[in-house]
C-alpha atoms as one frame of an Amber mdcrd trajectory, in Angstrom:
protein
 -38.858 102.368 -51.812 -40.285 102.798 -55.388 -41.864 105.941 -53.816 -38.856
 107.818 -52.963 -36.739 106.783 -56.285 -39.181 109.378 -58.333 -41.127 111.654
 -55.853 -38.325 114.024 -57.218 -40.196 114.170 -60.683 -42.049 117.576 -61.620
 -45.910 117.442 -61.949 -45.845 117.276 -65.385 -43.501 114.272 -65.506 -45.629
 112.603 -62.840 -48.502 112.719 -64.572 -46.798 111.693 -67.372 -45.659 108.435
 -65.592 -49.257 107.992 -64.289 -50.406 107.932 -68.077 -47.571 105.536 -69.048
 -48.438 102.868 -65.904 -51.933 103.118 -66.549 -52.092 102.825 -70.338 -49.948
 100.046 -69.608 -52.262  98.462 -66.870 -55.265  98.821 -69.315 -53.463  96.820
 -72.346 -52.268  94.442 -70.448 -48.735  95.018 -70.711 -48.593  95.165 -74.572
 -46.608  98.122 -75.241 -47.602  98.386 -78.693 -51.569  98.710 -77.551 -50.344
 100.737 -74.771 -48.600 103.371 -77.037 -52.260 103.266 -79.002 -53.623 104.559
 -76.368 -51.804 106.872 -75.568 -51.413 108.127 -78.597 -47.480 108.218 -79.514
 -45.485 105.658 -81.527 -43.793 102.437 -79.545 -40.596 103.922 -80.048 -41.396
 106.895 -78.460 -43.280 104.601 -75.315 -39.968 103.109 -74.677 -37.706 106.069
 -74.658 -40.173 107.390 -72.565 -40.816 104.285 -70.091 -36.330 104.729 -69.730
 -36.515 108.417 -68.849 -39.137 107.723 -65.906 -37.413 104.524 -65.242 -40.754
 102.792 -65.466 -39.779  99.073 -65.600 -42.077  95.741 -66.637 -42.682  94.793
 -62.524 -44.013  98.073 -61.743 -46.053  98.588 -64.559 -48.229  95.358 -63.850
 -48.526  96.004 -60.520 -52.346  96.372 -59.110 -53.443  99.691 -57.920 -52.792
 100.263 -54.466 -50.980  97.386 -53.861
């Protein structure tokens, strides 16, 4: 189900979403290390975390699960 809600996104937003979940996955699900990583502010993390419609279930999810 989560599959088919954004298999619409480009490649570029895709990746981007990738990025976000896995920067997220790595700090554990502390946004503000998260952002860190990835280099942007936390403001900018969550504005971008709406737009993809990432949401805090997904995000700690294991890989391939």
């Amino acid at each position: 189900m989560l599959q088919a809600s954004w298999s619409t996104l480009g490649r570029y937003e895709q990746s981007g979403r990738d990025a976000i979940v896995a920067a997220l996955r790595d700090a554990e699900g502390n946004k503000s290390r998260a952002a860190e990583i990835l280099g942007i502010g936390r403001t900018t993390l969550y504005r971008k975390m709406r737009a993809l419609k990432i949401d805090d279930e997904e995000r700690m999810m294991a890989p391939g699960a």
